[in-house]
C-alpha positions in Angstrom: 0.0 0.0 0.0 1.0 3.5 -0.8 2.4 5.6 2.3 0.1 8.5 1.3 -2.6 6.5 1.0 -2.1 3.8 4.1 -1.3 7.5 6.2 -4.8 9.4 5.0 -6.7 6.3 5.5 -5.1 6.0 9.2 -5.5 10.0 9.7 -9.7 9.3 9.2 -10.0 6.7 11.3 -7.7 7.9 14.6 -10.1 10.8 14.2 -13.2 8.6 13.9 -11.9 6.7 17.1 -10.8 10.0 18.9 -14.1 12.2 18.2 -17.0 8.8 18.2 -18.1 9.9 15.1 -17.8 9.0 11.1 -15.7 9.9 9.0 -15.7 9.8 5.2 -12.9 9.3 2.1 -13.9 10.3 -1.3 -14.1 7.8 -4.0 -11.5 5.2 -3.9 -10.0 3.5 -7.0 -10.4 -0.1 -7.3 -7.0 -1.1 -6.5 -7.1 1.7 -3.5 -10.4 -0.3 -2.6 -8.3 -4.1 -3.0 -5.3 -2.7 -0.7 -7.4 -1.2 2.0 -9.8 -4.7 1.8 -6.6 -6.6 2.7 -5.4 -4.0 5.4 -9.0 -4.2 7.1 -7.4 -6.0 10.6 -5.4 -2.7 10.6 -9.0 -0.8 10.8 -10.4 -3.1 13.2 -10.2 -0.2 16.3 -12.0 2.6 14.3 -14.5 0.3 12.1 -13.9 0.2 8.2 -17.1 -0.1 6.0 -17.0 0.3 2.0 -20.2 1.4 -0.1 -20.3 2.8 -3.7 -23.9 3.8 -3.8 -24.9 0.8 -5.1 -24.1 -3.2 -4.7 -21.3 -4.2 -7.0 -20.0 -0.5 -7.8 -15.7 -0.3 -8.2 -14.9 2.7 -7.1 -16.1 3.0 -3.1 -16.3 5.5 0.0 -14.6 4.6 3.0 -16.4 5.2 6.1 -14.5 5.1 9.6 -16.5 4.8 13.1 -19.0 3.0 14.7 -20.5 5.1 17.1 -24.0 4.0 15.8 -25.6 7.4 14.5 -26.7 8.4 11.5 -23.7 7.3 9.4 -25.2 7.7 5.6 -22.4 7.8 3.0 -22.8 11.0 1.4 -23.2 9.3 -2.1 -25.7 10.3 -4.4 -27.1 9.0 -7.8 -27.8 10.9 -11.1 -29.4 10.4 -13.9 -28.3 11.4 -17.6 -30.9 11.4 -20.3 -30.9 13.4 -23.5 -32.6 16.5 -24.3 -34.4 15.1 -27.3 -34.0 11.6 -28.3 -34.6 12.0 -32.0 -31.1 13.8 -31.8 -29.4 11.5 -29.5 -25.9 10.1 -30.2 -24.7 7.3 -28.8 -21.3 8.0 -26.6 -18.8 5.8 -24.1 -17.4 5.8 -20.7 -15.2 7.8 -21.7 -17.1 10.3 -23.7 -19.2 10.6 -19.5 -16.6 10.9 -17.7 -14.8 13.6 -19.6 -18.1 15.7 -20.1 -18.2 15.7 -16.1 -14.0 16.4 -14.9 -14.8 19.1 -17.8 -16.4 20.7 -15.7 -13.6 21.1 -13.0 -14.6 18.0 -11.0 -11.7 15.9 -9.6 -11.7 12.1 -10.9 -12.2 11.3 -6.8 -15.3 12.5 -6.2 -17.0 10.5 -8.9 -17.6 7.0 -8.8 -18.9 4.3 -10.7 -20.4 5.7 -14.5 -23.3 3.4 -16.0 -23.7 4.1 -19.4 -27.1 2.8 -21.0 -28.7 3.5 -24.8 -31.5 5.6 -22.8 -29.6 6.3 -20.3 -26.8 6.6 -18.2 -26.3 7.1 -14.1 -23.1 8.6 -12.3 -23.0 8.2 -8.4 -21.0 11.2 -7.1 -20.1 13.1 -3.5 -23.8 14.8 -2.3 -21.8 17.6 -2.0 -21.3 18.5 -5.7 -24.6 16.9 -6.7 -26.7 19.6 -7.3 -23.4 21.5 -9.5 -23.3 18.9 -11.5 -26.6 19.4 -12.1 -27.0 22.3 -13.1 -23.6 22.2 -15.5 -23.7 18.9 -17.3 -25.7 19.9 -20.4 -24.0 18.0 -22.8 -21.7 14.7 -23.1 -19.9 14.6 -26.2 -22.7 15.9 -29.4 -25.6 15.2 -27.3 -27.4 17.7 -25.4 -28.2 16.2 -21.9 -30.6 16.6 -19.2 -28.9 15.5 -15.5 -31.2 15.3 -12.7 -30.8 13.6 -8.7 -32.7 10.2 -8.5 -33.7 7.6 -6.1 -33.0 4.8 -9.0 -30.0 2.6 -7.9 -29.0 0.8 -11.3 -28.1 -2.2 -11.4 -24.1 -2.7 -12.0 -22.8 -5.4 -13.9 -20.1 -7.4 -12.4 -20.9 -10.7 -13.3 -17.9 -12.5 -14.8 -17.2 -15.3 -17.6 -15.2 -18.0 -16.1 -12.1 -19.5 -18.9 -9.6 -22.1 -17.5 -6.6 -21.4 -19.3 -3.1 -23.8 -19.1 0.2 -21.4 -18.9 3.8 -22.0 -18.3 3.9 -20.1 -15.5 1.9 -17.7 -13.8 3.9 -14.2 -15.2 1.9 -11.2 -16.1 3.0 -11.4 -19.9 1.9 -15.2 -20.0 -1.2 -14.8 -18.5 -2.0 -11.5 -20.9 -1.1 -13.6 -24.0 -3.3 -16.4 -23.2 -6.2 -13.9 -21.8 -6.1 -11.9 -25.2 -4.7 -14.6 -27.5 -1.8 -12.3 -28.3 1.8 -13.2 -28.9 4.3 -12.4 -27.2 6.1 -10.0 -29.1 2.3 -8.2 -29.1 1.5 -8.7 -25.7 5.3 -6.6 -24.8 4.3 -4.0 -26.8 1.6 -3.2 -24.3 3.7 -3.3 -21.2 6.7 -1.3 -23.1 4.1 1.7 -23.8 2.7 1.5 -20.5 -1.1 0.1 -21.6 -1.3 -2.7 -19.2 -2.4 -2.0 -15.5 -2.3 -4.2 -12.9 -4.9 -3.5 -9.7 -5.1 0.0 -11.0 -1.7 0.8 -11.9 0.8 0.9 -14.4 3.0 -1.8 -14.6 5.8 -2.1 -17.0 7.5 -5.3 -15.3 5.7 -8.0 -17.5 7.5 -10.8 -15.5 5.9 -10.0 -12.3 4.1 -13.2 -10.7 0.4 -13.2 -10.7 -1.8 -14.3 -7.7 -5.6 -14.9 -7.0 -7.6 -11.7 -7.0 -5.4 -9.4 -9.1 -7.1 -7.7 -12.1 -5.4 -7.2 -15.2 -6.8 -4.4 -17.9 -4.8 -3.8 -20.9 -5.6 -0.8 -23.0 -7.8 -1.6 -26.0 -8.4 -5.2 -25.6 -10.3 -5.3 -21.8 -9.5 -6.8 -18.8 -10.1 -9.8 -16.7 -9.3 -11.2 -12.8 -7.5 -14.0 -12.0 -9.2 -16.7 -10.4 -8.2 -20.2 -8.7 -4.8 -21.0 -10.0 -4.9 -24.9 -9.5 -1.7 -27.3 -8.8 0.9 -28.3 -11.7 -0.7 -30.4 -14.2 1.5 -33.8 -15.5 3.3 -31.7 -18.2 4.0 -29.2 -15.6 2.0 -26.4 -16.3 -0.5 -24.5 -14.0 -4.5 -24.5 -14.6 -5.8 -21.0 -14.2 -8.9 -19.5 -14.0 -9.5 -16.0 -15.7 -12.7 -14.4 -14.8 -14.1 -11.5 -18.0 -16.9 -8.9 -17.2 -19.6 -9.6 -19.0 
């Protein structure tokens, strides 16, 4: 875990503990989501609890104390339709997310974006809810109407199960056999930095995968790795790579 990170993660919840009342991150990452999972023990004394607005959501708030008051996470859910449908374009992700830090928002206090053919929903801090508003108007070429609502839509995070047979368990193994790539290809990616591991960057494409991490490389997707199972008779491992569906 990062210092910054672990240290402004410890700073909310000594204060939690100190003052018996909650305290509140912005929107974590997903890998800043993963480390602070696996440091939970290390929350234990302040209480540690992880919502996104809605079940399944990647990016999270972190909430610190237990003091059994009203302890909402200060999350709220809008809804992005167009102006006129007959002159609707379709847009991405991307496209979203772009129209809104346009608008002088920092990534961190947005969270998960759903974007629909009717549709689309952003979650975001309450705080800057009624901003955003009254200043998203358009995303991309379509002129947009953004309005708060109760609606929690659903996120999709189920996964596609492939068992796949590598020669070892090495990032730049595992992304060849993930994307069907080879391996010349698959270096490309890590040499102009496209492939992230848990959120970040990594350019070491022998680094040793483990249960849980989450691949993405630029352009082609990404996917977690599941159960890795024993050495099969030829001496190869039996892996499990989960896709979003």
């Amino acid at each position: 875990m990062e210092t910054h990170f672990f240290n402004r993660m410890h700073e909310l919840a000594d204060r939690a503990f100190r003052e018996g009342r909650y305290f509140f991150s912005d929107f974590l990452s997903e890998s800043e989501c993963l480390e602070l999972n696996a440091e939970r023990a290390q929350f234990a004394y302040a209480g540690l609890e992880l919502f996104g607005g809605a079940k399944g959501c990647a990016r999270q708030i972190a909430r610190f104390g237990c003091c059994g008051c009203n302890g909402d996470f200060p999350v709220s859910c809008l809804k992005i339709t167009p102006k006129s449908r007959k002159f609707a374009q379709p847009y991405t992700h991307r496209d979203l997310l772009g129209a809104l830090l346009s608008l002088g928002i920092d990534r961190s206090a947005i969270g998960d974006l759903i974007v629909g053919e009717d549709c689309s929903y952003a979650f975001c801090l309450t705080r800057i809810a009624p901003y955003l508003c009254g200043n998203l108007t358009s995303v991309r070429h379509t002129d947009v109407v953004c309005t708060l609502t109760e609606e929690r839509p659903k996120i999709a995070n189920e996964r596609r199960s492939e068992r796949v047979t590598l020669s070892s368990l090495r990032c730049d193994v595992t992304v060849c056999a993930a994307f069907r790539l080879s391996r010349a290809d698959a270096l490309e990616y890590f040499r102009s930095e496209r492939v992230s591991l848990n959120g970040k960057i990594c350019t070491e494409n022998a680094k040793e995968l483990k249960t849980g991490d989450c691949v993405a490389v630029r352009g082609k997707g990404k996917f977690y790795v599941g159960e890795c199972g024993g050495l099969t008779r030829k001496g190869k491992y039996a892996v499990e790579l989960l896709f979003p569906v």
